[in-house]
C-alpha positions in Angstrom: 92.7 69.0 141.6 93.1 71.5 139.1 96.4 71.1 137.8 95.3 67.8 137.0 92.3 68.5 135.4 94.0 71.2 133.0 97.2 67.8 132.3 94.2 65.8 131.4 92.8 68.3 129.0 95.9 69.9 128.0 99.0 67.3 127.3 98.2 66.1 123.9 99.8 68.1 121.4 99.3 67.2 117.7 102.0 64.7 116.8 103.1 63.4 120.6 102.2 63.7 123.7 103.5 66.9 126.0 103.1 67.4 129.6 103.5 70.6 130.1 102.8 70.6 134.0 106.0 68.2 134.7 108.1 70.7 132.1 106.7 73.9 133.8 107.5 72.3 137.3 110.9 71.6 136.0 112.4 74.6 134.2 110.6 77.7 135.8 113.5 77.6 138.7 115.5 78.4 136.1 116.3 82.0 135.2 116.5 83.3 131.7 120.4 82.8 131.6 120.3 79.5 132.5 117.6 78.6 130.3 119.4 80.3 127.0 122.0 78.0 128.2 119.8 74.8 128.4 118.3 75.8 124.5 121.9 76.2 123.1 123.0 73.0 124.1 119.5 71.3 123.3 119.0 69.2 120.1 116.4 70.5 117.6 114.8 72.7 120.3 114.1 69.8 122.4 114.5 69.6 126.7 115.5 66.8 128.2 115.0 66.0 131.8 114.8 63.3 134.1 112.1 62.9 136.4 112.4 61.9 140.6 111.9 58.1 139.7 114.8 58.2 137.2 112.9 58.2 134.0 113.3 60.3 131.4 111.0 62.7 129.5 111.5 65.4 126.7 109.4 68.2 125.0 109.7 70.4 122.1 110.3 74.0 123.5 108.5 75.3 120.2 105.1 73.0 121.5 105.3 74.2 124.9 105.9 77.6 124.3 102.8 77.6 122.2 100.6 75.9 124.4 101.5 77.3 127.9 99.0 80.1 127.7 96.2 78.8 127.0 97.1 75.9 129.3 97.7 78.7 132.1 94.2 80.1 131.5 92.8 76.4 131.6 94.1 76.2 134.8 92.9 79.4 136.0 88.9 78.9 135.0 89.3 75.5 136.7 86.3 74.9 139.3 87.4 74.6 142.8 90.4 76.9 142.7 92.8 76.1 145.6 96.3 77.6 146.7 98.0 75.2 144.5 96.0 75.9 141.6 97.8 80.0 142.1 101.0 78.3 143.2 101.2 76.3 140.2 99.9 79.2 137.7 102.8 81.7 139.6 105.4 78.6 138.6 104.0 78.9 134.7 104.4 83.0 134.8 107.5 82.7 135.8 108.3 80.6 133.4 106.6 82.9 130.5 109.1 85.8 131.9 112.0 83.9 131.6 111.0 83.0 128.1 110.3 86.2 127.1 113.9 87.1 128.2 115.4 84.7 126.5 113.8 85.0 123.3 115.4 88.6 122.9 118.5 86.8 122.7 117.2 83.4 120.5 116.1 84.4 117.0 113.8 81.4 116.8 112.3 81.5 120.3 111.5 85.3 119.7 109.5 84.2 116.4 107.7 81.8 118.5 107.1 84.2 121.2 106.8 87.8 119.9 105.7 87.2 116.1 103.3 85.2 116.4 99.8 87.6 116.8 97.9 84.7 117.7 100.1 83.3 120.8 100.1 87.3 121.4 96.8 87.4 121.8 96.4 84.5 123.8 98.8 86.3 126.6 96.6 88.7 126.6 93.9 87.0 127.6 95.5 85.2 129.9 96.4 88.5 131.5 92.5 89.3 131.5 91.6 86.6 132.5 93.9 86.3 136.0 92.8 89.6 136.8 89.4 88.9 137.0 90.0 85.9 139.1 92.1 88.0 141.3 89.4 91.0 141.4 86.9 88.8 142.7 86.8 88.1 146.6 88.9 85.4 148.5 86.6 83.3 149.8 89.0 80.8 151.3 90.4 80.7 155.0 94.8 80.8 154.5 94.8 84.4 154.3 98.5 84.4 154.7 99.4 82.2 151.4 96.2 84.2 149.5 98.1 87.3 150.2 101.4 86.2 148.7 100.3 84.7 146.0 97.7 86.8 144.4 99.9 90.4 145.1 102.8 88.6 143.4 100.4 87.1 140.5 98.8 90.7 140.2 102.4 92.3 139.6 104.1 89.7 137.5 100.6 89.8 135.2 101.1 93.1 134.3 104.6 92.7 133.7 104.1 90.2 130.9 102.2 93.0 129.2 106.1 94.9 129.4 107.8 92.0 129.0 105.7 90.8 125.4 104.0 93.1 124.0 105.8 96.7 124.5 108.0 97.9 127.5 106.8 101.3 126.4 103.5 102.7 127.8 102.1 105.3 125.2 102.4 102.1 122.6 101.2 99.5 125.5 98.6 101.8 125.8 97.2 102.0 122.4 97.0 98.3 122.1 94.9 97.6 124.9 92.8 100.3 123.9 92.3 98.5 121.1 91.1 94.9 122.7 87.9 94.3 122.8 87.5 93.8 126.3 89.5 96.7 127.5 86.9 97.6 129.9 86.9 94.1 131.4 90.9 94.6 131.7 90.4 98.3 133.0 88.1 97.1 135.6 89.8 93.9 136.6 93.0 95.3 136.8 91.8 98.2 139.4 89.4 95.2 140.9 92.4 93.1 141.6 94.5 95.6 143.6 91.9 96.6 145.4 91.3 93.0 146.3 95.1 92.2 147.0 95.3 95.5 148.8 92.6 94.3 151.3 94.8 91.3 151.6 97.7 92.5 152.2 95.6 94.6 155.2 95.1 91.5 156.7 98.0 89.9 156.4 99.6 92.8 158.4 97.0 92.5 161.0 98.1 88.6 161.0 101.9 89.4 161.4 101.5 92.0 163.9 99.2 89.2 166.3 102.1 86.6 165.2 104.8 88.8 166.7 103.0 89.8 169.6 102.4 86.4 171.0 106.2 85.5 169.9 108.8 88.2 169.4 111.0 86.3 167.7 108.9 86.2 164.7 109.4 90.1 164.0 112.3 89.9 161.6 110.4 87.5 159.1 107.2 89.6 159.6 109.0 92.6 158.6 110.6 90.6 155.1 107.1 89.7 154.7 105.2 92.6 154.6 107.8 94.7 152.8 107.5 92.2 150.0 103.7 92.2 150.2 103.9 96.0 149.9 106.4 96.1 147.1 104.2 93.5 145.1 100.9 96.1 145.4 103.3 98.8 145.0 104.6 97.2 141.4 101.5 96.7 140.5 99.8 100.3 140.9 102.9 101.5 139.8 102.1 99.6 136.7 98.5 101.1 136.2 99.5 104.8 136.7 102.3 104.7 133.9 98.8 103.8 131.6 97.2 106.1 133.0 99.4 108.9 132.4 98.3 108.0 128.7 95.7 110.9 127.5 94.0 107.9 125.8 94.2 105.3 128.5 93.5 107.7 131.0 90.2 108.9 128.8 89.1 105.8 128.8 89.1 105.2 132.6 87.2 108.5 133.0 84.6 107.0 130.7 84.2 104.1 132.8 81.3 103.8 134.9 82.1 101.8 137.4 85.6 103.1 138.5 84.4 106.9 138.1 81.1 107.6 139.0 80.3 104.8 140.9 83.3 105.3 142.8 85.4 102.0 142.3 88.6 104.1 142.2 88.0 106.2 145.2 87.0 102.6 147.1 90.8 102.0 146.0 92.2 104.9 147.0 90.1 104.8 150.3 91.6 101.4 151.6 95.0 102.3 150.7 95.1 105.4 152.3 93.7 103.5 155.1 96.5 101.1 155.5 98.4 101.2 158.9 101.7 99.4 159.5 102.0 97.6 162.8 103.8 99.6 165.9 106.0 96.5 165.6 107.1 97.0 162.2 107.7 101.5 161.9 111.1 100.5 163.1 111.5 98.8 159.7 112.2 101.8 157.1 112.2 100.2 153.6 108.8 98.5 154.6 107.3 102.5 156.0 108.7 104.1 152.9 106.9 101.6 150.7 103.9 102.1 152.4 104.6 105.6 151.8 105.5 105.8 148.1 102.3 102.9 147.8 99.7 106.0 148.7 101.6 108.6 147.0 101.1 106.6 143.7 97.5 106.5 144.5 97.3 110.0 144.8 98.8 110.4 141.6 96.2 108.5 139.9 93.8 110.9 141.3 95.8 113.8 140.7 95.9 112.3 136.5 92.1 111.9 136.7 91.6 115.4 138.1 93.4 117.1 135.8 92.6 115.3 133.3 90.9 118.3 130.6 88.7 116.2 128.4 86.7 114.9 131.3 86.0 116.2 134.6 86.6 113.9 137.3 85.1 115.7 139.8 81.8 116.0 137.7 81.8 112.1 137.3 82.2 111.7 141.2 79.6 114.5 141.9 77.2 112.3 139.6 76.5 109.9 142.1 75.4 109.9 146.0 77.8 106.8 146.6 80.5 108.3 144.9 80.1 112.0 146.4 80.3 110.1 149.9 83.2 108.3 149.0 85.0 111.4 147.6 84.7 113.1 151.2 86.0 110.0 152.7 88.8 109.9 150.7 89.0 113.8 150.9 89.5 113.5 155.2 92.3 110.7 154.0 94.8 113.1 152.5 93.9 115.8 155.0 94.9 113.5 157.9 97.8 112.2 156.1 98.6 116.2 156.1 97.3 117.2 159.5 99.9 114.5 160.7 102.6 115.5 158.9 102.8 119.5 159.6 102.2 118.7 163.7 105.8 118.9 164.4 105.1 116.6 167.4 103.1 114.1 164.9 106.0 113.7 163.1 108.7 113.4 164.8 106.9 110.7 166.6 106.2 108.2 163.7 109.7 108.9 161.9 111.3 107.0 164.0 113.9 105.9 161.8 114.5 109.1 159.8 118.1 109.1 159.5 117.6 106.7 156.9 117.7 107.7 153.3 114.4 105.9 151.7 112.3 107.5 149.2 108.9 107.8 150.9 107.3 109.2 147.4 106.1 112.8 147.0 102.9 111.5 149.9 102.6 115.3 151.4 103.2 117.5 147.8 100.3 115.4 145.9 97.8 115.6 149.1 98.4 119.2 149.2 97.4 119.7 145.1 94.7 117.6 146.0 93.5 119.9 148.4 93.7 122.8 146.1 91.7 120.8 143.2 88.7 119.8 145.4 88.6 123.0 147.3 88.2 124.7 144.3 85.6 122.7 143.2 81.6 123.1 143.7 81.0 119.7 144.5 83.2 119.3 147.8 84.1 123.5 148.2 81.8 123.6 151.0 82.7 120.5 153.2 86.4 121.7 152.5 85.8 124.7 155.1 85.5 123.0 158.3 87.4 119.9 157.0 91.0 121.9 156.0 90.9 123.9 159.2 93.0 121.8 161.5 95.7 120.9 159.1 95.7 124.6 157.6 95.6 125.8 161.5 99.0 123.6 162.2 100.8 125.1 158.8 100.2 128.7 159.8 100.0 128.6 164.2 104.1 126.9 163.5 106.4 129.8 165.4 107.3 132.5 163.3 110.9 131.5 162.5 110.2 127.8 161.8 107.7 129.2 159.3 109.7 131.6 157.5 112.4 128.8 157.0 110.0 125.8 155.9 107.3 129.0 154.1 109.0 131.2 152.7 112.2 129.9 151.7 113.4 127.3 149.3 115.6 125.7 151.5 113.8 123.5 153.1 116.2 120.8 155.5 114.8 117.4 153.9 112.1 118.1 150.7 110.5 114.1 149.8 111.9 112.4 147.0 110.3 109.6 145.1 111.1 106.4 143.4 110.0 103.6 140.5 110.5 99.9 141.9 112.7 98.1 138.7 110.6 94.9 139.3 111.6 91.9 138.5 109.0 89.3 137.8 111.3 86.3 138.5 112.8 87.1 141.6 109.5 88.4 142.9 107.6 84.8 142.0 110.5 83.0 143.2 110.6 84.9 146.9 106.9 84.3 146.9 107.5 80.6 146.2 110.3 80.8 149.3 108.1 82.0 151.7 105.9 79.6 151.4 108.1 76.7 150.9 108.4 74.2 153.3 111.0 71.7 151.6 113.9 74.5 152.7 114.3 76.7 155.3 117.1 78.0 154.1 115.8 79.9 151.2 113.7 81.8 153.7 116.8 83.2 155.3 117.3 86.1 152.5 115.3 89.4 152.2 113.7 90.5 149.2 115.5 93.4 147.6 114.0 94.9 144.9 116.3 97.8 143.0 115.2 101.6 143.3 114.8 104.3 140.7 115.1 107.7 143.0 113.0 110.6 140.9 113.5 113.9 142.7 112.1 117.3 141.9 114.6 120.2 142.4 114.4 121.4 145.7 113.7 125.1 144.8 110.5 123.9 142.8 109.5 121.5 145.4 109.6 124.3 148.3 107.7 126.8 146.1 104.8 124.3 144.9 104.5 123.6 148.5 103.9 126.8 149.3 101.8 128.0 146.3 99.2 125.0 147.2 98.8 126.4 150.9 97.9 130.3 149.3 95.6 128.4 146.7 93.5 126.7 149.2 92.8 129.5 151.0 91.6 131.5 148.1 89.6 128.8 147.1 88.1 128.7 150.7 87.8 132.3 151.2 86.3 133.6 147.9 82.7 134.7 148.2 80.9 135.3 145.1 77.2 136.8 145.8 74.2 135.2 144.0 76.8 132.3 143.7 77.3 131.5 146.8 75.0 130.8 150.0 74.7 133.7 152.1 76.2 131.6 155.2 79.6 131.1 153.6 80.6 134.3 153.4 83.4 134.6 155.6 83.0 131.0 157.0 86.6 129.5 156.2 87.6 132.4 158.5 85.7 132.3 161.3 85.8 128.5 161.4 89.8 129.4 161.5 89.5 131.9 163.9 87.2 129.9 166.5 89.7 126.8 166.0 93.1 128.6 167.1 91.3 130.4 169.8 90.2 127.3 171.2 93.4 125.4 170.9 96.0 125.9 173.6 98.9 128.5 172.6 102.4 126.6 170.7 104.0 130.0 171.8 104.5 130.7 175.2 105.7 134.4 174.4 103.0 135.4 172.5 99.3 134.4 172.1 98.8 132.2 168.7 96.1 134.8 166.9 99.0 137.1 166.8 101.5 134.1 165.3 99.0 133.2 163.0 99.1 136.4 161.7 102.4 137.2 161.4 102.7 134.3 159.5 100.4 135.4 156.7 101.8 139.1 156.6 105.2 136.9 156.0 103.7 134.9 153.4 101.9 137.5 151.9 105.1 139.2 150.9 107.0 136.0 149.9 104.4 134.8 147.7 104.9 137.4 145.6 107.5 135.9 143.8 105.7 132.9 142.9 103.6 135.2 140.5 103.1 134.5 137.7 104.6 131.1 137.5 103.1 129.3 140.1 100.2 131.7 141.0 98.3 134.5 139.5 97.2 137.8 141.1 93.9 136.7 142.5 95.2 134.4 144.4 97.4 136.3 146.2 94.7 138.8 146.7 92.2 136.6 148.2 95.0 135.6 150.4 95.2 139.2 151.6 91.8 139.7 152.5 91.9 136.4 154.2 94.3 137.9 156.2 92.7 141.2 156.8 89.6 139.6 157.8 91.0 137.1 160.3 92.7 139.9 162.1 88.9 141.8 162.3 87.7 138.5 163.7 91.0 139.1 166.0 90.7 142.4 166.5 94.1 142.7 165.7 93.8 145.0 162.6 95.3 147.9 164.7 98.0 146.0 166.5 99.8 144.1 163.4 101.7 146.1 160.4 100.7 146.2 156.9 101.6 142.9 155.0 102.1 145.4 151.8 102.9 148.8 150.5 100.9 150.2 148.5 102.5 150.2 145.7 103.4 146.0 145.5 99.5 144.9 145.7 96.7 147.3 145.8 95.1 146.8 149.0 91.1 146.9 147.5 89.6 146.4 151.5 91.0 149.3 152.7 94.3 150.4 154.4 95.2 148.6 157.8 97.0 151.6 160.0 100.7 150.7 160.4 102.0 150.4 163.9 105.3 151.8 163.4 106.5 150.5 167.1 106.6 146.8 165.5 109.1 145.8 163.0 108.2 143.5 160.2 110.9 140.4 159.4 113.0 141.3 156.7 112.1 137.9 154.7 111.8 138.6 151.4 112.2 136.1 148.3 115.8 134.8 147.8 117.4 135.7 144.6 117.3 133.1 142.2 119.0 131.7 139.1 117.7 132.3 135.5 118.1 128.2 135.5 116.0 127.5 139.4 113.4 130.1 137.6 113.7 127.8 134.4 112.7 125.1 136.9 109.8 126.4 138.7 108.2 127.2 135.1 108.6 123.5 134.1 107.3 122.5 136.9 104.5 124.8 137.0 102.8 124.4 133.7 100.2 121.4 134.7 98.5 123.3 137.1 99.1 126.7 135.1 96.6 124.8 132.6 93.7 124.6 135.7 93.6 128.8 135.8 94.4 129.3 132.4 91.3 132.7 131.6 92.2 134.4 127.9 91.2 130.5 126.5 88.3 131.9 124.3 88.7 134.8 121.5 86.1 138.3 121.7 83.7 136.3 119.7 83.3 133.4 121.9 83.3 135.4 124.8 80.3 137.3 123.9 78.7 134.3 123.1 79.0 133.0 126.8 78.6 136.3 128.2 75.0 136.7 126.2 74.3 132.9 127.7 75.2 133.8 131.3 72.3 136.0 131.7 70.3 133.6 131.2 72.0 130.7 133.3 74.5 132.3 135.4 75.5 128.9 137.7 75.8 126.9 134.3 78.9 125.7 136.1 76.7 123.6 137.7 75.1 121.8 135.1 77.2 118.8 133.4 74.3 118.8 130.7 74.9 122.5 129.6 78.3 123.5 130.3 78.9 120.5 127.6 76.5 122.2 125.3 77.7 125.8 125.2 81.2 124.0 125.0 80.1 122.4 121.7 78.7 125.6 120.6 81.7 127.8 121.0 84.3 125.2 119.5 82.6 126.0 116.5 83.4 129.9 116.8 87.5 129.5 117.5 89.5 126.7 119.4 88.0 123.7 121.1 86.8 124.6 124.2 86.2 121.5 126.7 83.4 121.3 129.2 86.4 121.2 131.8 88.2 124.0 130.2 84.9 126.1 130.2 83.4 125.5 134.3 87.1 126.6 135.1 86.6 129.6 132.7 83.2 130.7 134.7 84.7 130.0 137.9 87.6 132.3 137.4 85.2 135.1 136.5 82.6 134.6 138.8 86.1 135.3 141.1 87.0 138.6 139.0 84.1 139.6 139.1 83.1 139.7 142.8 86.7 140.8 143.7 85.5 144.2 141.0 82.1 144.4 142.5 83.3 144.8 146.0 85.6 147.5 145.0 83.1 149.2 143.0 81.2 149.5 146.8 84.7 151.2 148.5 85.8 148.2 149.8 83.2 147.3 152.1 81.6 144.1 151.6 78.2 144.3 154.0 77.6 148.0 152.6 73.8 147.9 151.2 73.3 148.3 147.5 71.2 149.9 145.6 69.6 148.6 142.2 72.1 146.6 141.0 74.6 148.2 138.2 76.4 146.7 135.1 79.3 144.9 136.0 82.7 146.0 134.4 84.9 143.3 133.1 88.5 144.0 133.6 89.4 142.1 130.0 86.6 143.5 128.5 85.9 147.1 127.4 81.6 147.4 127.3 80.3 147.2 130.5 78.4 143.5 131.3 74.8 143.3 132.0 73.7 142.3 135.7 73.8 138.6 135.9 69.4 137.7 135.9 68.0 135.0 138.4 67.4 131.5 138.0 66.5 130.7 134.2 64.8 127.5 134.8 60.7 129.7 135.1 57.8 128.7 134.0 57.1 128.9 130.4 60.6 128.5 129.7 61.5 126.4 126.7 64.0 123.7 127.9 65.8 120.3 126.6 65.7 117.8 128.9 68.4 115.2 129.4 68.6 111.2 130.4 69.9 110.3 133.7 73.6 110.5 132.7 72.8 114.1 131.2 74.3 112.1 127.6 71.5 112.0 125.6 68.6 114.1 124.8 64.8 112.8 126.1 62.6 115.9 124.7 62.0 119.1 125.0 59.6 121.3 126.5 58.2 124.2 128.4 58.9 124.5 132.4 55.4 124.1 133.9 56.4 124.7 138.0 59.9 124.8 140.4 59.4 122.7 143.4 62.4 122.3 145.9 62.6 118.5 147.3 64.1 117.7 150.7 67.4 116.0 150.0 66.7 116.1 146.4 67.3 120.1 145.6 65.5 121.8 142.8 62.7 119.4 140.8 61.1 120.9 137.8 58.3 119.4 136.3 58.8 120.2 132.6 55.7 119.7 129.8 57.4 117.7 127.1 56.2 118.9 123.7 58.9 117.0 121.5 59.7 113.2 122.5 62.7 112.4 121.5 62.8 108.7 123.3 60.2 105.9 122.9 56.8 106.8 124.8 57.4 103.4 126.4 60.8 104.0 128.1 60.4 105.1 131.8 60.0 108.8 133.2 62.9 110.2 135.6 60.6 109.9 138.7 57.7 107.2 138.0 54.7 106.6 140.1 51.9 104.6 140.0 50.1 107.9 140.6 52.0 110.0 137.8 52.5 107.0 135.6 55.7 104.8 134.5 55.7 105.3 131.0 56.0 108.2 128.9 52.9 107.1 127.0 51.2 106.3 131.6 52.0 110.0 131.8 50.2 111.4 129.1 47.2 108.8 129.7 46.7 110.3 133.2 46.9 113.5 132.4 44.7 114.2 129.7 47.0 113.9 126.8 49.9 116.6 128.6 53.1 114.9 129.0 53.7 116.1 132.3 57.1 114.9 134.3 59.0 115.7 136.8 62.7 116.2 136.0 65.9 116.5 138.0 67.2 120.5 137.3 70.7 119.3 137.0 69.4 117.6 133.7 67.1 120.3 132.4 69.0 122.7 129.9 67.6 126.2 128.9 66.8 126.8 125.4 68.0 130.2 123.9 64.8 131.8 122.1 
């Protein structure tokens, strides 16, 4: 056995002989009280206990202390791992937190503990090292006691990191950023949730067939699984404090394997994903910690998304794996919001809503998820179909229901969150109840684990809430020619429009085109007041032509009142005659206090920061604008848009690749929306030769964006498969247009930066491998064939 293994190698300390496995077994019951006891009435920092034959053994605490991590980590990398091996290594954790407890109260213990570097670093890796075990597949067959014991190990490891080296993040932070294996760490510690999560997925499944077959088992399923969910909860919990680090959160963007190859999305994916048993929703601390469990998920993304240094999204997009798990992941958070607007939905699963839990801020973050990938490139266009059904229960609710849960900030029961205060010792110690057999009594008390309620005030949540919904539809309605594909002009709307008229009527007294559209006339004057704070003009704009178009589609344009006058937002599509026999709900903004608005503002900075425009000066501008005619969807290319960002740090502030695609995006926005004035208003009007484009912030007129840059004989640098480093550069020698590969251009490379002997983007044994192959084969001409996303325009 293991534990054996690690006495044999482990019990010989310098001047006498220590077992530390009979001392672990024997003082880790004992919390850090009792144990401060036990050292001040030791002599010369010795324990004494006696053993279950009578005999009596001792060990210096100073010895133990110093040994027990590395003894821990002998245990762990142990062949043959069993469940004793992880019961045995939760006993010696426990222990360590109790130490570490007690040594803020011992002056000696605490130089033993927490001034010693090298013991330091030996916690450390003993954290490292347990969280690769536990990232790496069970392989055994007692799910049940692999579930409680690696969730609890996972939770109570990351808690020695609080517990030794800082209880503060930003400093925590900075020293694991400093390890040099904190990419093995940032890995394994993602690894091992996702591992434990899967876990604790089956161990549900496992309780709910337990308590079918005997009913009686219900009330111990339902202690079980709200401590498994509390343990993942801890320990995710754990990794999104570091992650709301700048520099710990940098560093998880940079990571391969978590971003572009999707391994936090795979995460996200199988929490999301978790179900609790029909037996067990009657049960609401174990539901709301399901709850707040994929609301802290959702916050991770949120971090990474809006994360300014690094685009997420870009990083996801970067891979066909990872695209496909981002639109899995994408259809999570719109079911978890599809349920939870369909009154019927959720009035159905909240069975027990009387009680006051904190179910985390689930609905608020899906919702400002939506809005970020919908206003993305990568996932814009799947987003138009997908966000139909949830968007189509928001705005088909009865007109008064929406006006009090839309367009008011008084909403009946706005979510609240909370942070678990987890306590390492009594966590180990329930684990170690659960599965003891020696006394059944100890199984007869729950696990309670203290709460932290964080709240956002109510006024701010109701208005974020609502500013998300008008977001996504501008994202999803916003056409920008030459930018866009012909076919998705108009297509959020008529997908909306072909949805409610095929689902059956909510109002009996009116058909649901016209409710739908009473809705948004409502919301179009409410939203008002979330400008500028929470939303800018545009949006609101977009919001109204939304409008005016669905009610074409409806034919409703003569039938419904104007959602403005003319002098609150200048209606650029034309006027909508006003049927003075209908009377438009008198529901404007309520009044608010300087403090609420104070609030709102606070609140409403992070995601200000996504739409910020006026981030360049005149200078810089030009610069872009000059570049744009030669690449107008430079958005698109990761390789570029980091370039040009480069470029025009040097000319005024830093300007981030992030900072700069949101830049183009936003004008490509201002300057369709001033195009299709410049035609009267009317969008399918033909053109003639196009004219210069007038930019509102600008005074000289802009040139008329040019086609695609990437021609023949254009000089170009071409980039390596992460669009990182430059390969050579060249001259374009043909276009060619791959099924499911998009635009190819085979480029002449005139300047090799690389090795001739490193291999081409798309080798053949007809083209060649090699660099050096291709030129062989083709008399001399170093002729390749290039991915476009990686080929970036040179300015002559």
């Amino acid at each position: 056995m293991a534990t054996k293994h690690a006495r044999d190698e482990s019990t010989t300390g310098s001047d006498q002989n220590i077992d530390i496995v009979s001392a672990v077994q024997e003082f880790n019951v004992h919390n850090s009280k009792d144990l401060s006891k036990i050292l001040k009435d030791s002599e010369n920092f010795t324990l004494n206990w006696k053993t279950e034959d009578g005999s009596s053994k001792q060990i210096d605490m100073e010895k133990l202390a110093t040994c027990l991590p590395s003894h821990l980590i002998a245990v762990l990398l142990s062949p043959n791992n069993g469940e004793l091996d992880f019961a045995y290594v939760l006993s010696g954790v426990r222990f360590l937190h109790s130490l570490a407890d007690v040594a803020t109260r011992n002056p000696r213990l605490e130089q033993i503990l927490l001034d010693d570097v090298k013991l330091l670093e030996q916690i450390m890796d003993l954290v490292f090292y347990c969280l690769i075990v536990l990232s790496k597949k069970y392989q055994g067959n007692n799910i049940g006691n692999a579930a409680i014991y690696h969730t609890t190990l996972g939770a109570c490891m990351f808690h020695i990191l609080t517990g030794y080296i800082s209880p503060q993040y930003n400093e925590l932070a900075l020293v694991l950023l400093a390890h040099p294996k904190v990419e093995k760490f940032v890995e394994s510690a993602f690894g091992s949730l996702h591992q434990n999560t899967r876990l604790f997925n089956q161990k549900l499944l496992e309780l709910s067939e337990k308590v079918n077959s005997d009913g009686s088992a219900l009330s111990d399923a339902i202690k079980t699984a709200k401590f498994l969910s509390q343990q993942c909860e801890a320990s995710l919990q754990f990794l999104l404090s570091l992650c709301q680090q700048k520099a710990f959160r940098d560093r998880v963007l940079r990571n391969k394997e978590l971003c572009k190859n999707g391994g936090i999305l795979s995460l996200a994916r199988t929490i999301l994903r978790l179900k609790i048993p029909d037996c067990m929703k009657d049960s609401s601390e174990t539901v709301a910690s399901v709850s707040r469990f994929k609301s802290k998920i959702l916050s991770v993304l949120l971090q990474l998304c809006e994360a300014e240094t690094i685009s997420y999204l870009d990083e996801v997009a970067g891979s066909p794996k990872s695209m496909q798990l981002g639109h899995s992941v994408a259809l999570e958070f719109l079911n978890i919001l599809k349920t939870a607007f369909s009154r019927e939905g959720s009035e159905s699963e909240d069975k027990n809503k009387n009680v006051n839990v904190p179910r985390g801020f689930l609905l608020i973050n899906a919702l400002r998820l939506v809005d970020i990938f919908s206003d993305d490139s990568n996932f814009r266009f799947s987003f138009m179909t997908s966000t139909v059904p949830f968007m189509s229960k928001i705005l088909s609710t009865p007109h008064a229901h929406f006006l009090s849960d839309w367009c008011s900030t008084n909403l009946p029961e706005p979510e609240t969150d909370a942070n678990l205060d987890y306590d390492p010792f009594i966590s180990s110690t329930f684990a170690s109840n659960l599965l003891s057999v020696k006394d059944d009594n100890n199984n007869n008390n729950d696990y309670e684990c203290q709460l932290s309620v964080t709240s956002m005030p109510p006024v701010s949540y109701a208005q974020l809430r609502t500013s998300c919904v008008v977001k996504i539809v501008a994202n999803l309605h916003i056409f920008v020619p030459n930018i866009c594909e012909e076919h998705e002009k108009d297509l959020f709307a008529r997908e909306f429009h072909k949805h409610i008229m095929q689902e059956n009527p909510i109002c009996s007294d009116e058909p649901k085109e016209v409710t739908v559209c009473k809705n948004l006339d409502s919301l179009i004057r409410y939203v008002k007041s979330l400008t500028p704070t929470l939303l800018n003009d545009d949006d609101v704009q977009l919001l109204r032509v939304f409008t005016d178009t669905l009610k074409e589609f409806c034919n409703l344009q003569d039938a419904m009142p104007e959602a403005q006058n003319s002098n609150e937002i200048p209606n650029h599509m034309g006027s909508i005659p006003q049927n003075p026999n209908l009377q438009m709900d008198q529901d404007a903004a309520p009044e608010e206090s300087e403090d609420e608005r104070a609030e709102v503002f606070s609140n409403s900075q992070e995601q200000k920061k996504r739409r910020k425009r006026n981030i360049m000066n005149d200078t810089q501008i030009r610069i872009i604008e000059r570049a744009l005619l030669e690449e107008p969807e430079m958005q698109r290319n990761a390789g570029s848009l980091q370039a040009w960002a480069d470029t025009l740090s040097t000319k005024g502030q830093e300007i981030t690749s992030s900072q700069l695609k949101n830049w183009l995006n936003n004008r490509k926005a201002r300057l369709a929306r001033v195009a299709k004035e410049s035609r009267g208003g009317t969008p399918d009007s033909p053109t003639e030769d196009p004219q210069p484009v007038i930019d509102p912030l600008r005074s000289d007129p802009l040139p008329t964006l040019q086609p695609d840059p990437l021609r023949p004989g254009r000089s170009v640098s071409v980039l390596d498969h992460d669009g990182t480093t430059e390969v050579g550069t060249g001259k374009v020698f043909e276009l060619l247009r791959k099924p499911h590969r998009g635009l190819m251009v085979v480029v002449d490379i005139t300047d090799l930066k690389v090795d001739r002997e490193r291999d081409v983007f798309n080798p053949s044994d007809e083209t060649g491998w090699t660099f050096e192959e291709v030129a062989a084969k083709n008399g001399g001409v170093m002729r390749v064939l290039w991915d476009a996303s990686k080929v970036v325009p040179l300015f002559e």
